[in-house]
C-alpha positions as CSV (number, residue, x, y, z in Angstrom):
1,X,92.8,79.9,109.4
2,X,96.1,79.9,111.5
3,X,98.8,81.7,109.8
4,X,102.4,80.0,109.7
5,X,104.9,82.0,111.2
6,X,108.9,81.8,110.6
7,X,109.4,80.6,114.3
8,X,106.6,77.5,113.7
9,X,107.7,76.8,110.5
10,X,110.9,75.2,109.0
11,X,110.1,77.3,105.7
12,X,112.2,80.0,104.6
13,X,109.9,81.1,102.1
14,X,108.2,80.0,98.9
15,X,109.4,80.5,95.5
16,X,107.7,80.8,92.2
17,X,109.3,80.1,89.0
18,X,108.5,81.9,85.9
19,X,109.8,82.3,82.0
20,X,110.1,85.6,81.4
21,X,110.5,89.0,82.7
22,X,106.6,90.1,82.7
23,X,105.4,87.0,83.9
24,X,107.5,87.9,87.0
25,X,106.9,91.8,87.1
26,X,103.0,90.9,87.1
27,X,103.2,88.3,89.6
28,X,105.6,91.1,91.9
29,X,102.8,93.4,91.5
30,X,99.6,91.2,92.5
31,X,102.3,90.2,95.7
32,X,102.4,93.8,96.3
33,X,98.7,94.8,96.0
34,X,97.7,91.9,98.3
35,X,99.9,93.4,101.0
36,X,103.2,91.0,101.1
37,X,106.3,92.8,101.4
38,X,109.0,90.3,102.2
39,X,109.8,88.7,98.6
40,X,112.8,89.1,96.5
41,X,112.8,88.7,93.2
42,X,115.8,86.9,90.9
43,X,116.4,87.3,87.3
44,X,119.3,86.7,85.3
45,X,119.7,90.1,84.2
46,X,118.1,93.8,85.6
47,X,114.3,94.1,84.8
48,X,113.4,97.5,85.0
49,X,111.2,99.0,87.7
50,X,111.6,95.5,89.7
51,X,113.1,97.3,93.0
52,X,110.9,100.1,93.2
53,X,108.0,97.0,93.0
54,X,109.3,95.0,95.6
55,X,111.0,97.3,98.6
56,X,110.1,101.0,99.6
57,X,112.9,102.2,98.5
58,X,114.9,104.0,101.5
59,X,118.4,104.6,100.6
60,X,120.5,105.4,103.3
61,X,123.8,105.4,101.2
62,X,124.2,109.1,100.8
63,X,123.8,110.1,104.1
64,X,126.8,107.8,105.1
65,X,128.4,109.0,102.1
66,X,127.7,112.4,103.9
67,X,129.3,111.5,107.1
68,X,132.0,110.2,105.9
69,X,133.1,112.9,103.5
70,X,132.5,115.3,106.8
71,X,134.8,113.2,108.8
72,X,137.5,113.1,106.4
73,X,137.1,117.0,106.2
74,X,137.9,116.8,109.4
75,X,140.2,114.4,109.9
76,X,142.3,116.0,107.0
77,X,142.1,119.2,108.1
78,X,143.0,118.3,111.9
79,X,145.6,116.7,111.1
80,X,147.4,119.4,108.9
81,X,146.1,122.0,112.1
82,X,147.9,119.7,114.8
83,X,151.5,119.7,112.4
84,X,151.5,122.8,111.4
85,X,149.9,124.7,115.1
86,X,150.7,122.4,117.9
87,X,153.3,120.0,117.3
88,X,155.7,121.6,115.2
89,X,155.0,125.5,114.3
90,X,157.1,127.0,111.9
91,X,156.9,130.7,110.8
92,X,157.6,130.7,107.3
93,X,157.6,133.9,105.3
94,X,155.5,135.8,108.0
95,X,152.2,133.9,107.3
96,X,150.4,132.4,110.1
97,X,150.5,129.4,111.8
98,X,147.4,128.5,111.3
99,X,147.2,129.1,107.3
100,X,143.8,127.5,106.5
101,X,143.9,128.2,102.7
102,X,147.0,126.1,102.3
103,X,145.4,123.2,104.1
104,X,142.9,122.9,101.9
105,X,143.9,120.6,98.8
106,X,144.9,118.2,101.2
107,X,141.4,118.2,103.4
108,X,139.5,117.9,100.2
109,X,141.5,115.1,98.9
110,X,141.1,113.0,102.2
111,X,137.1,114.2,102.3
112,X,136.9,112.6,99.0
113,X,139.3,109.4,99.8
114,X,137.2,108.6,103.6
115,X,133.6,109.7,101.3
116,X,135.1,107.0,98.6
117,X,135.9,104.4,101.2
118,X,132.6,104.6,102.8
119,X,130.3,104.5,99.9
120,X,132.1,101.3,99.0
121,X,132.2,99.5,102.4
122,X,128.8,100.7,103.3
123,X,127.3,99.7,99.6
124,X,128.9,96.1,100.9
125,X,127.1,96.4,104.6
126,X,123.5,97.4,103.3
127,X,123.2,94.9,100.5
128,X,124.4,92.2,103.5
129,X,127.4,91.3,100.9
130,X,129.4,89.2,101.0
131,X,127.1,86.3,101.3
132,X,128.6,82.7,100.6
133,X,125.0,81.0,101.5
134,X,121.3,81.4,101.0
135,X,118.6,79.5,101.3
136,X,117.2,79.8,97.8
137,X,120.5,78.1,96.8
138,X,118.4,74.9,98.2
139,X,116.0,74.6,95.3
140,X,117.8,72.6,92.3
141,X,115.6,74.9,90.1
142,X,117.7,77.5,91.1
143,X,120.7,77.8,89.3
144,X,118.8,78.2,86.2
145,X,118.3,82.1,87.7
146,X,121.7,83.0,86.4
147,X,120.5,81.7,82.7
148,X,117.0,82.0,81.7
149,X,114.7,81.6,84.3
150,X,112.7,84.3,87.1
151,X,112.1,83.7,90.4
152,X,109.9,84.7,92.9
153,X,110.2,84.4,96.8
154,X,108.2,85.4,99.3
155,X,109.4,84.8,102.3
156,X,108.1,83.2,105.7
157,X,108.7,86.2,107.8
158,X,106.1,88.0,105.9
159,X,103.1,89.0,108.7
160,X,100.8,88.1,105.7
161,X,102.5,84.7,105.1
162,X,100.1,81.7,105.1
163,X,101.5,78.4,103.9
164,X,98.6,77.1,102.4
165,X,97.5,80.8,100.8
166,X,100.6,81.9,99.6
167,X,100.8,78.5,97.8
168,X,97.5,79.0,96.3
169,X,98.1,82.4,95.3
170,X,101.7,82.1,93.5
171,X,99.9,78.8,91.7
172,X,97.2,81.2,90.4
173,X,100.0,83.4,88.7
174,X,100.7,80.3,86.3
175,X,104.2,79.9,86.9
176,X,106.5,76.9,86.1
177,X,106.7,75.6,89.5
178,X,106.4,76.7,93.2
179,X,108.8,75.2,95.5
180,X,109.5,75.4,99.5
181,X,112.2,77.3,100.8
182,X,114.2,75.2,102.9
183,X,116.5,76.9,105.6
């Protein structure tokens, strides 16, 4: 049987819609152990162990969090290096011009600001946030996610996507209703 692909079909996805929490978790599994691994999942509260089951979980947040503390280190200490050295040396009580240990309150203070700043923006960039519009919003059964209802999408991209089989299998998980993913 010929597969459906994203760039021959007009799907997004399909989505599955269930009435509680383990319904959902055991329908995220099966997913998973026949080999799809572009689905999301939507629940109107955290269900625990749900992101581990439906992403392999690669965070890349603290290495950015990394780079940017290092690059406020120094930026914070380069900065206090050019005053103090280069642009306007001043001999005060015999020490140095380059005195590291007073320049450092100040480099750890803008390590932690630039480290701060980048955890935020780049917890914003991965998660794709913010973002006004997604297909799921096209299915009316959908608002009900924020309420009491699960849902299940798997999307078209998926190599093992099949319109026909994917249908069939999220029917076999006995779920309220499975609806197309419009774009």
């Amino acid at each position: 049987m010929k597969k459906t692909s994203a760039t021959e079909s007009p799907l997004y996805g399909l989505m599955a819609e269930y009435e509680r929490p383990q319904e959902l978790m055991a329908a995220t599994a099966a997913a998973h152990f026949l080999g799809y691994r572009a689905m999301d999942a939507y629940s109107p509260f955290p269900v625990e162990g749900m992101a581990e089951m439906l992403h392999e979980h690669k965070n890349r947040l603290p290495r950015l969090v990394l780079i940017g503390g290092l690059v406020g280190a120094v930026l914070g200490f380069g900065f206090q290096y050019y005053a103090a050295v280069i642009d306007y040396p001043l001999n005060v009580g015999g020490r140095p011009f380059n005195s590291w240990p007073s320049f450092i309150p100040i480099t750890f203070e803008v390590t932690i600001l630039i480290a701060a700043f980048t955890a935020v923006l780049g917890m914003f960039a991965l998660n794709g946030l913010p973002q006004p519009y997604h297909p799921v919003f096209n299915v009316e059964r959908f608002a009900r996610a924020s309420r009491d209802r699960f849902f299940l999408c798997i999307e078209a991209t998926d190599p093992r996507f099949d319109l026909y089989e994917t249908k069939k299998f999220l029917e076999g998980t006995k779920p309220l209703g499975v609806y197309e993913v419009e774009p």
